[in-house]
N, C-alpha and C positions, 0 to 999 in steps of 0.2 A: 182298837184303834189301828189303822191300817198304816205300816211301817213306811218310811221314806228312804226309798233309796239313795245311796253317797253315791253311785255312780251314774253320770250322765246318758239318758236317753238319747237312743238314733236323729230325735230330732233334736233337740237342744246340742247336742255334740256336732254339728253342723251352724248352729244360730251365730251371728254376726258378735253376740253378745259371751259367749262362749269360749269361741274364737280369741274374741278379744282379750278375756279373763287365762284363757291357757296361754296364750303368747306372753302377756305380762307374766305369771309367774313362771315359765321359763328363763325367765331374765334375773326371777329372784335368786338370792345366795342367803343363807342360813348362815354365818358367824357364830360363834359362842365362847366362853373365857372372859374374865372381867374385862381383862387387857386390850384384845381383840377388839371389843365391842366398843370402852372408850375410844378406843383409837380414830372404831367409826362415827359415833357420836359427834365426835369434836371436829372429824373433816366433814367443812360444808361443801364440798363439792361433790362429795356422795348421795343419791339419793335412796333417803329410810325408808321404806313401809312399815316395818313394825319392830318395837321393844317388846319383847317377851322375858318376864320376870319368875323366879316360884317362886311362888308363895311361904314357902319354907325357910327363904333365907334371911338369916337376923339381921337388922339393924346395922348400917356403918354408913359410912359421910360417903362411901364409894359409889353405892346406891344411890344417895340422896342426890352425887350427881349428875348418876348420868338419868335419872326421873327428870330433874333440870334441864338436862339438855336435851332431851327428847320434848319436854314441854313446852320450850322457849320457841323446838321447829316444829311443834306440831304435829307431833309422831304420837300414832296411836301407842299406848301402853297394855300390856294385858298380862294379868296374874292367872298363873295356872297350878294345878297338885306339881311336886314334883314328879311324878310318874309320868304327866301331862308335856312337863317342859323337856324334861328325855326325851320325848317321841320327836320333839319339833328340833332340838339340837342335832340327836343321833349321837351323842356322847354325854350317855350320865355321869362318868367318870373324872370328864372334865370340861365340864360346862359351864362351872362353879355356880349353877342355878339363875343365868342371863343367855337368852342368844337375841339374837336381830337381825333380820331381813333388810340385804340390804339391793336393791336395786343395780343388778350392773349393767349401765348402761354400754358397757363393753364389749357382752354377748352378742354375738352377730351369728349367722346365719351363712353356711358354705356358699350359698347362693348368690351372696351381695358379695364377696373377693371374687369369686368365680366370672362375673360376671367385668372385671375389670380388665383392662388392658396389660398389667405386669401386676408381677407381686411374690413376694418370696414367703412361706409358710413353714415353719418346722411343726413337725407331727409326734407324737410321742406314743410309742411301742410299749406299756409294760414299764415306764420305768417308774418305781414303786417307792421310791424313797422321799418324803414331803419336801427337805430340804434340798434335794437338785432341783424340784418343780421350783418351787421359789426363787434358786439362783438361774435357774433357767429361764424363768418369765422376766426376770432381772435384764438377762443379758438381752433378751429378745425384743424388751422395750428401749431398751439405750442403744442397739444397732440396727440393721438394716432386715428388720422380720416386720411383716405386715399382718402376722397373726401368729397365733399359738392354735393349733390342733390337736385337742384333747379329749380321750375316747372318757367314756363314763363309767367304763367297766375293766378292771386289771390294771389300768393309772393309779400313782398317787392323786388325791383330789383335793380339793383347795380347801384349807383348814388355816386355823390361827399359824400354826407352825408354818408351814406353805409362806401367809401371808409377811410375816416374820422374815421368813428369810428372802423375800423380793423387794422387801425394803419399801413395802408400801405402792410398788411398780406392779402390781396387781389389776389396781385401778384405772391404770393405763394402758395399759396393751390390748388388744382388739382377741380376744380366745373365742375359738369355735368348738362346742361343747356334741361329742356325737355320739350315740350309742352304737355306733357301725361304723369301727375307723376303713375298716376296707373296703365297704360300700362308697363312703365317703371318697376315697382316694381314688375309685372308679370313676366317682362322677367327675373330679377334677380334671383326672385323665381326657376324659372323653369329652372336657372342655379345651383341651388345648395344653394341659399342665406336662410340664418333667415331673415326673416322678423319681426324687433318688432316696437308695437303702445305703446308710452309713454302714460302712463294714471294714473293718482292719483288714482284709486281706485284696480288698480291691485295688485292680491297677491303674484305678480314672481318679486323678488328684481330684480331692473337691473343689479347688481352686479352679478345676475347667468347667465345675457345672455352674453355666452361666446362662443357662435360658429363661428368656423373659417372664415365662412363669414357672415355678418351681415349688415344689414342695420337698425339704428333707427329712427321711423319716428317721429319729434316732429309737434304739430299742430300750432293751431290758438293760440294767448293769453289768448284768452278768452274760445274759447268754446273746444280746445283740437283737435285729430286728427278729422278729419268729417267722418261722417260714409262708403262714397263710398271708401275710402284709408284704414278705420280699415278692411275693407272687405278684404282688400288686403293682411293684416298683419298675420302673423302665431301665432304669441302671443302676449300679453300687458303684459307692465311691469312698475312699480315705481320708484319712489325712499323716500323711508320712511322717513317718515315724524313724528319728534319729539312734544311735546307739542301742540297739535290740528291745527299746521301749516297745512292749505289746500293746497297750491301747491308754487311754485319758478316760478321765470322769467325764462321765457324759453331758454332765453343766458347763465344762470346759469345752466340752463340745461343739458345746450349743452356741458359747460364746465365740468361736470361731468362726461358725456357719456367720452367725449372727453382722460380723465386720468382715468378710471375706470381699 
């Protein structure tokens, strides 16, 4: 019997239908943890594609509800091995045997800000810790950021803990998900953006970078932006720093850009 390929054909990887099927699950998010996953369950202004369950896990009223709540909206269900449900979570360790696909209709595309008249963006360098992402998408939804830009690769990346620590401000803020933050920060450029590198030892208060479009890059915790992304930056700038303080957590940061 002649085997079927998982990978998409030159034609079909072109098809209208295809197309459409990749852009959708671009938008999906994977979720996993009991907690997590009620969480999303039970907000209706989320949209679910799928409950994924293993098969392996016993019996409790915790289960029974959120099958409930997935059945009241209509959300598909699907039991898998647990080896199965690892794959789709990405943490068998703590998955606790449920994840859920949740549709963020939040995901946008560099293309559609880019293409606006102002807008203020912070970028993230490297910084690796779940819970500054969190406090940072926090601060970015309650002040003056019009997106979050976030590379897919050497980021922390959006997990229960992550969502946890944004207080559920997650689902609000507009994030631009890239596999190429410096490609990304090119194209911005070369639409018209400022580009600034946060840096302790710059002499341009952040407080003057005030151009109508802007993007802040913050880095690593530790070692600040890295140098293949300051290459990419038009300027570096601070934030002054009283009594020989060396630098802020970079969610405090973020919170400052964020109401500046």
């Amino acid at each position: 019997m002649p085997k079927t390929s998982k990978h998409p054909t030159p034609n079909t990887q072109h098809s209208p239908t295809y197309l459409a099927k990749k852009a959708f699950f671009e938008r999906v998010l994977t979720i996993y943890g009991r907690h997590a996953v009620m969480e999303a369950l039970e907000n209706k202004s989320l949209t679910i594609h799928k409950l994924h369950l293993s098969a392996s896990n016993k019996p409790s009223a915790e289960l029974d509800r959120m099958v409930r709540l997935a059945e009241n909206r209509a959300i598909e269900i699907a039991q898998h091995d647990k080896g199965a449900l690892s794959r789709i979570s990405r943490n068998a360790r703590q998955d606790q045997g449920v994840a859920l696909d949740v549709v963020m209709d939040n995901f946008i595309t560099h293309e559609t800000v880019a293409a606006r008249g102002a807008y203020r963006i912070i970028a993230l360098d490297g910084v690796t810790n779940p819970q500054n992402l969190g406090m940072i998408i926090r601060s970015c939804a309650a002040g003056r950021i019009d997106a979050l830009l976030l590379p897919t690769r050497g980021n922390a990346q959006i997990s229960p803990l992550v969502i946890q620590a944004s207080a559920g401000t997650l689902f609000k803020l507009p994030i631009i998900k890239t596999p190429d933050l410096a490609r990304t920060l090119e194209h911005f450029a070369q639409s018209g953006a400022s580009v600034y590198a946060l840096d302790a030892d710059a002499p341009i208060d952040y407080r003057q970078a005030n151009a109508p479009k802007a993007i802040f890059v913050l880095g690593n915790e530790s070692d600040g932006v890295s140098p293949p992304i300051r290459a990419r930056c038009g300027a570096s700038i601070s934030i002054p720093m009283a009594r020989e303080v060396e630098s802020l957590n970079v969610a405090v940061t973020a919170a400052l850009i964020a109401y500046a």
